[in-house]
N, C-alpha and C positions, 0 to 999 in steps of 0.2 A: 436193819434198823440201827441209829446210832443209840451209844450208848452212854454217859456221864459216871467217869470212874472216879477221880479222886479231882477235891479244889483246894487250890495253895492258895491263901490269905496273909497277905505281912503289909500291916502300915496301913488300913481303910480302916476310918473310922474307931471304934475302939478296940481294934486287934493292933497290939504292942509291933512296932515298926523293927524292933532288932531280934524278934522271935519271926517266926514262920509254923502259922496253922493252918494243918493239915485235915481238910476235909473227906474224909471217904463216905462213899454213895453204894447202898447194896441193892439191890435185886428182888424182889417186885417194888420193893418201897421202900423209905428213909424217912424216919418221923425226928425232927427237929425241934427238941424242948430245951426250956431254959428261960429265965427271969426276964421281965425287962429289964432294956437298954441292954443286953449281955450280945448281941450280934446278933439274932435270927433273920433280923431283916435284910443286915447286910450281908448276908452269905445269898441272898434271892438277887441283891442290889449288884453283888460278885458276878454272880451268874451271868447276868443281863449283859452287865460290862465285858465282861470276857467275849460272850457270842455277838453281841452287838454294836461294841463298843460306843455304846450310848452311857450316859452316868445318869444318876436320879434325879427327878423334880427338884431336889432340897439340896443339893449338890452346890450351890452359887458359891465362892468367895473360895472355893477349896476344903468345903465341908465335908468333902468326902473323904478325904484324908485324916492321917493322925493329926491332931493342931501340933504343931512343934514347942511352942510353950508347955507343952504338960512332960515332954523329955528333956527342955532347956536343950532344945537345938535350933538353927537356923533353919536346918533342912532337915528333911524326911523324905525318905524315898519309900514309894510302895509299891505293890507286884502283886497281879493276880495271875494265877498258874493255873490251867485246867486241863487235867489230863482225860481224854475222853476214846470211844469206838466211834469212826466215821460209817455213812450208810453201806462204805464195802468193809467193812470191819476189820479196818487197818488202824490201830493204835496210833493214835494223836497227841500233840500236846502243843498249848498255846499261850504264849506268856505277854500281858498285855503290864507296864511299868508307868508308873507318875513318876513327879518331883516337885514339892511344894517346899517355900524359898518364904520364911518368914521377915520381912522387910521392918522398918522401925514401923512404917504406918501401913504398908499396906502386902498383902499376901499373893503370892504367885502362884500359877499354879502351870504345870507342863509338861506334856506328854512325852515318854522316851520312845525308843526304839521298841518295839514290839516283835516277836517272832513267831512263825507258825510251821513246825516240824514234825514231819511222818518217821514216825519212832521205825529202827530196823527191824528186819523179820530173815530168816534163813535164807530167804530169797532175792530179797532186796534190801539198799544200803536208807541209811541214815540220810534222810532230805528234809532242809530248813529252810525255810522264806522267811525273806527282812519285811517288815511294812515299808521301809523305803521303796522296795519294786516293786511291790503289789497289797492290791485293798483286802486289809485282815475282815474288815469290815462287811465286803462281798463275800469273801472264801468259808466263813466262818457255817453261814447257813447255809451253802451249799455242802457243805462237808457232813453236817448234821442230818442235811434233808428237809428244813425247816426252814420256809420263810422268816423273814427277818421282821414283819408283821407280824406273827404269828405269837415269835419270841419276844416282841415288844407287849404286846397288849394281851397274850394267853398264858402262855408259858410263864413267863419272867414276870408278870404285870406288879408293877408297885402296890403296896398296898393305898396310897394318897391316891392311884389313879386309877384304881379297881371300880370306878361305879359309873365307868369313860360310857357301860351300858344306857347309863340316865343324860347322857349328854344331850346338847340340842342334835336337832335333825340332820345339818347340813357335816355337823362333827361326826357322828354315828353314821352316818353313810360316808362318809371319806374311808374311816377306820373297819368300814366292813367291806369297804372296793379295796382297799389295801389286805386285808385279811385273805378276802377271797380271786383277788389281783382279777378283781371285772375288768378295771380301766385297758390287761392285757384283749379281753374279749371286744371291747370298742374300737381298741386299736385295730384288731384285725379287722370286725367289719369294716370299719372305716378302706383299712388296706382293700379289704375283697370288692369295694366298693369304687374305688380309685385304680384300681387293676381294672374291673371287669369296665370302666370307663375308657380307659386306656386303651384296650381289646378291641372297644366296639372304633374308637378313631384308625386303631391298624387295619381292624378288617375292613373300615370304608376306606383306607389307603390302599390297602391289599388286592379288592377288588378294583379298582383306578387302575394298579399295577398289572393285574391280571389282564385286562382289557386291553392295557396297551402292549404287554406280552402277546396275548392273543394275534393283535394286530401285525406287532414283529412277527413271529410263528409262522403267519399267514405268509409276512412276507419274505421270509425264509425259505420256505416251502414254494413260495413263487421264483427264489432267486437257484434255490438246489434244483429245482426240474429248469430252469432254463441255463445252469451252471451245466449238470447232467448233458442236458443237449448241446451246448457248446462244446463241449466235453468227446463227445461224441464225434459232431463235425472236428473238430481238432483232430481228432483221432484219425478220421479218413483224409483228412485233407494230407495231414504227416503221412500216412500210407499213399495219397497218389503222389506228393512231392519227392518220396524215398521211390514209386514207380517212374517218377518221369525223371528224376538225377540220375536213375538209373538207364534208362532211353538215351537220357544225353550224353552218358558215360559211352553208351554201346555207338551212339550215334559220331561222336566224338573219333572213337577209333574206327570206324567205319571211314570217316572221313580223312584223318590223318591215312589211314589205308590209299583212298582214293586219291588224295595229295602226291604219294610214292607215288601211284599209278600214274596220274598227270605227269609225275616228273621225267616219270620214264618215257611215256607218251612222247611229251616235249624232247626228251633225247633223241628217240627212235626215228622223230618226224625229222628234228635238225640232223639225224643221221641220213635220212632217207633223201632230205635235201640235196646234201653232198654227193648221194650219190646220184641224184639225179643231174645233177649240174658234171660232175663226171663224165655220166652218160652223153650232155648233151657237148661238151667237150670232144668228147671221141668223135662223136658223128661229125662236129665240125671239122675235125680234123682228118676223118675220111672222106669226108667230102672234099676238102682241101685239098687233100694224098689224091682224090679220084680227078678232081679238077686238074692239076700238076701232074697229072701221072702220063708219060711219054712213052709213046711205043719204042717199045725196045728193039736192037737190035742184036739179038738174040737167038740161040740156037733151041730148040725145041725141047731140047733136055732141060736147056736152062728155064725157059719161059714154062716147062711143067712143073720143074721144082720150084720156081717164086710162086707159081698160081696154088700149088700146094700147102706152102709157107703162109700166102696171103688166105690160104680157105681155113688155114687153121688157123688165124688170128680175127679172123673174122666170126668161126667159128664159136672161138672164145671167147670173143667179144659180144657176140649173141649169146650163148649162154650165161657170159656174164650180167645181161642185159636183163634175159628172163630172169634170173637169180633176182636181181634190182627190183623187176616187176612184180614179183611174188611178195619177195620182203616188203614192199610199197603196199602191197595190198593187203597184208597181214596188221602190216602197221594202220592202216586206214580202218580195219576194222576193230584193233583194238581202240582206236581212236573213238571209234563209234561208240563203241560198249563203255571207253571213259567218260563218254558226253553224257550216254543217260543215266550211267551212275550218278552223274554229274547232280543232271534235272532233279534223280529223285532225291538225293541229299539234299540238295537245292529246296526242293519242298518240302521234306520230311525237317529242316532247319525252321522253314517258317510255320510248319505245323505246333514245334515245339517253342518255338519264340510266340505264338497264341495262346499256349496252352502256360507258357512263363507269365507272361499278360494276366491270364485268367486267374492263374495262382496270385501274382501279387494283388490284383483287385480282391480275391478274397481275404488274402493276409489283411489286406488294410480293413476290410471288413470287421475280421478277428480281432485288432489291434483298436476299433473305434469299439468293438461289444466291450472290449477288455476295461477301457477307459472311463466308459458307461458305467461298466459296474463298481470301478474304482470310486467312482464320483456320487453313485447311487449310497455304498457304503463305509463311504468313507475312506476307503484302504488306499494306503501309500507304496506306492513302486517306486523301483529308477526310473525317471525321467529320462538318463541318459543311457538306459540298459538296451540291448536288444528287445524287439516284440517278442524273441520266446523267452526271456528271462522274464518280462513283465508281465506273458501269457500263466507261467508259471508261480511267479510271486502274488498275483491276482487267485490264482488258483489255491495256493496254499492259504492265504487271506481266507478265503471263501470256505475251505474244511475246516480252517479255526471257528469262525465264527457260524458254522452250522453245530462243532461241537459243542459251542459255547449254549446254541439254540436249544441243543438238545438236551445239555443240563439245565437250561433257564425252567424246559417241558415236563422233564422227573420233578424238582421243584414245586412246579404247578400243580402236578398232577396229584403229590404228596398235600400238598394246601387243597386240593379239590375234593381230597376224601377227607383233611380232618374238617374244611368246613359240611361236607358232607355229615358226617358223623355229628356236630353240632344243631345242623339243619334235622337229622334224625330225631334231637332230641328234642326237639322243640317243637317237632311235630305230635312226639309222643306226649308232650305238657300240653298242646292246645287237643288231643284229643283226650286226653283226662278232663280239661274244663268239661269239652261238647257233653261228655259220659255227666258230668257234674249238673251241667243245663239239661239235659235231660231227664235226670233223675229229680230235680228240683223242680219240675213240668208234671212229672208223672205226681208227684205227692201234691202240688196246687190242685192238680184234675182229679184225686183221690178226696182231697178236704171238700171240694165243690161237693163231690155228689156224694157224699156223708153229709154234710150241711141239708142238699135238698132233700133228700132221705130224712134227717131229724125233721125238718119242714112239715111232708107229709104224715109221718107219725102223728106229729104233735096236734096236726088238722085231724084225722082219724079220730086221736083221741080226745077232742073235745065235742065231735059230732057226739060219740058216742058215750061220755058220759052222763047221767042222768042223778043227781045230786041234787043236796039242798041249798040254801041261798049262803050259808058263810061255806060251805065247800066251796061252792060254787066262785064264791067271792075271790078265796083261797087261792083257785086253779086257775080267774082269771089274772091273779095278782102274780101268781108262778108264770103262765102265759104271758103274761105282760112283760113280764122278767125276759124269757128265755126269749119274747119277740125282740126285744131292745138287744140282747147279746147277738143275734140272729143278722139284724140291723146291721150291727157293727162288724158281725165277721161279712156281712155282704157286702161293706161298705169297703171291709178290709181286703175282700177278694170277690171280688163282683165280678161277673163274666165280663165285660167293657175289660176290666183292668186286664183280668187275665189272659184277654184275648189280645190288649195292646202288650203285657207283661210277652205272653207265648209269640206273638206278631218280632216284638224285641230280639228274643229270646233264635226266634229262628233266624232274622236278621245276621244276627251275630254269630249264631250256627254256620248260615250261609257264608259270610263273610270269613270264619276259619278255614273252613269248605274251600274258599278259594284261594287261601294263603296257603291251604295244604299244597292243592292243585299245582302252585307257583312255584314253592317250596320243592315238590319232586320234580316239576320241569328243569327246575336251576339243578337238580340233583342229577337227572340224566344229562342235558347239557355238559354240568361238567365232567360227568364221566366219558363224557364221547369223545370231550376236548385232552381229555388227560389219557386217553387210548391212542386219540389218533399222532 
């Protein structure tokens, strides 16, 4: 709670402008006596001004100062000082300064510098605020604790303006919305009103949003299961291209193999050539020798040793020959075995040049899904990159924007449980009405049959009274009474009405009935959406 410790007075009114009086204020109460005109008023006039820096009714021309003529000065300066306990009960002080300027005709008047400084304590230093940087005039009551309405019209109240009670109407409610700061209460509803309007436009954007999320979502989930299986096919297709680079690798040296072999082949054969054309050389040549050959005249020793000489050249000429034959037929048969080597290279070439075929028709395949999808969302590749850097960059494209999918899903799914929680509540308000129309059903069907109940009674008991003529007059005149009251409560709740009022009644029953019904299907719905 604050507190009001001591008020400095110099130069207001009739407190002497080159003295300075000093007011102290004690504890539970402070009674203020003294003559008129001696200052009582204006020490209440002080107060006001200090915390509120407002001056009084009567104030006009600079009347709230000393007049400078009764000192024979041009100027007077005044100061009101008030040293006080703020609501944390840290010692204050606040010094609020005039300056009135007596002219030949006419009187000034002018506000100085003002200051508001938290006096030191063991813990903390010495802090002054100018009214240059900041409003004395705000700080003052929040320091206090005390509106500044409060302090104008309760507290501080002039004595001219103390009967503000008897004002007109439209004056007496300004000064009590100000007192009791209603106008703060309108303004919120107003806000709560203007918010919860706001709300209901996001949540009908919300759900717009939602739907068309949805719809992405869906087609996300269309694009990752057919992302997934290309994914897949990419995968084996890269597995049989790395199995048949491979084929072609083995096939390759396979063939360079058989190439040596051919070469060698083609050596062995142009070897075997030569030596046939040798062969057929020699023969001519023995045939030549055998044609030209002259019987000699020769001694028997001689003619055995040339026949010896010629059976060993002949000899060796024939095993030379078989040798030739053998090699010739070795070579022929490797000839053979490089020919089907040949074939099957030969074929095992155009098996693999099918199966390159096949591959690129699928690449291109791959390369038109890749382009598809490029173009379905949007996503940018090289143009001029390879198909697997654009197989790749598509791909990567495509995990961005599933994760992107799959934060849009949390999202959702967060906005699906607090409209959830909303939708809860709003179920539990319309089954508080249903409770409400019900109970208001059961008391109608309670009043009917106490009504027909009073009815019968009332019939009973005029059968059965047996009275004289002004009794009698009496009870029809009572009877008469309570028929016309009877009248009007029937008139007031007649079965017709009741039965259209209850007919109503269950209508609108029905009809929350089925906004409940609506209301938790949209609640499952979205939870199923925000799961899956």
């Amino acid at each position: 709670m604050s507190v009001i410790r001591k008020l400095l007075i110099q130069g207001i009114r009739s407190f002497d402008p080159q003295n300075q009086d000093i007011i102290e204020f004690y504890a539970p109460l402070t009674i203020i006596v003294g003559q008129n005109g001696c200052g009582k008023t204006t020490i209440i006039e002080c107060l006001k001004y200090i915390t509120t820096g407002e001056l009084p009714p009567n104030s006009k021309g600079g009347a709230f100062i000393h007049d400078p003529k009764l000192v024979g000065e041009t100027e007077v300066k005044a100061q009101v000082k008030l040293r006080f306990y703020n609501i944390g009960q840290r010692s204050m002080t606040c010094v609020r300064s005039m300056l009135l300027t007596q002219k030949k005709a006419t009187v000034t008047q002018k506000t100085l510098e003002g200051a508001l400084s938290f006096d030191a304590t063991p813990t903390q230093d010495k802090v002054s605020i100018s009214s240059r940087c900041a409003d004395l005039d705000a700080m003052m009551p929040e320091q206090l604790g005390v509106s500044k309405a409060v302090l104008e019209n309760v507290i501080f109240c002039h004595q001219e303006e103390s009967n503000w009670p008897l004002s007109e109407a439209s004056t007496l409610k300004k000064r009590f919305d100000e007192i009791f700061a209603a106008t703060r209460y309108t303004k919120a509803l107003d806000s709560i009103k203007t918010i919860r309007k706001n709300q209901a436009v996001e949540i009908r954007v919300s759900r717009g949003e939602l739907k068309h999320l949805e719809e992405k979502k869906t087609k996300s989930e269309r694009v990752q299961a057919e992302y997934e299986k290309s994914t897949v096919s990419i995968h084996k297709y890269r597995e049989r291209i790395e199995g048949i680079q491979q084929q072609e690798a083995l096939v390759t040296s396979q063939i360079e193999a058989l190439a040596g072999q051919l070469q060698e082949y083609m050596s062995l054969q142009t070897a075997l050539e030569g030596l046939q054309m040798n062969l057929d050389q020699k023969v001519a040549s023995y045939q030549e020798l055998e044609a030209s050959t002259n019987v000699l005249d020769a001694s028997s020793e001689e003619l055995e040793r040339m026949n010896t000489e010629v059976s060993r050249q002949i000899e060796s000429q024939e095993s030379d020959m078989q040798r030739n034959r053998e090699e010739r037929d070795g070579l022929q048969q490797q000839i053979d075995q490089v020919q089907v080597k040949i074939n099957e290279t030969l074929s095992e070439i155009g098996r693999l040049r099918a199966a390159q075929d096949s591959l690129d028709t699928k690449v291109a395949g791959r390369t038109g899904t890749v382009t598809e999808l490029c173009v379905t969302f949007e996503i940018s590749v090289d143009a001029g990159g390879d198909p697997e850097q654009q197989a790749g960059e598509c791909a990567l494209a495509l995990e961005n924007l599933l994760a992107t999918t799959e934060n849009e899903r949390k999202a959702l799914r967060q906005k699906a449980e607090d409209e959830e929680r909303s939708l809860q509540s709003a179920i539990d308000a319309t089954q508080a009405e249903i409770h409400s129309f019900n109970n208001a059903a059961q008391v109608s069907e309670r009043q009917i049959s106490a009504n027909q109940s009073q009815i019968q009674s009332l019939m009973r008991k005029r059968e059965s009274m047996q009275v004289d003529s002004a009794q009698r007059t009496a009870l029809e005149s009572e009877l008469a009474n309570e028929t016309r009251q009877l009248e009007l409560a029937r008139e007031k709740d007649s079965d017709d009405a009741y039965q259209e009022s209850a007919k109503r009644k269950r209508m609108e029953q029905a009809g929350v009935i089925d906004e409940i019904e609506r209301l938790n299907s949209e609640i499952t719905h979205n939870n199923r959406q925000a799961n899956t």
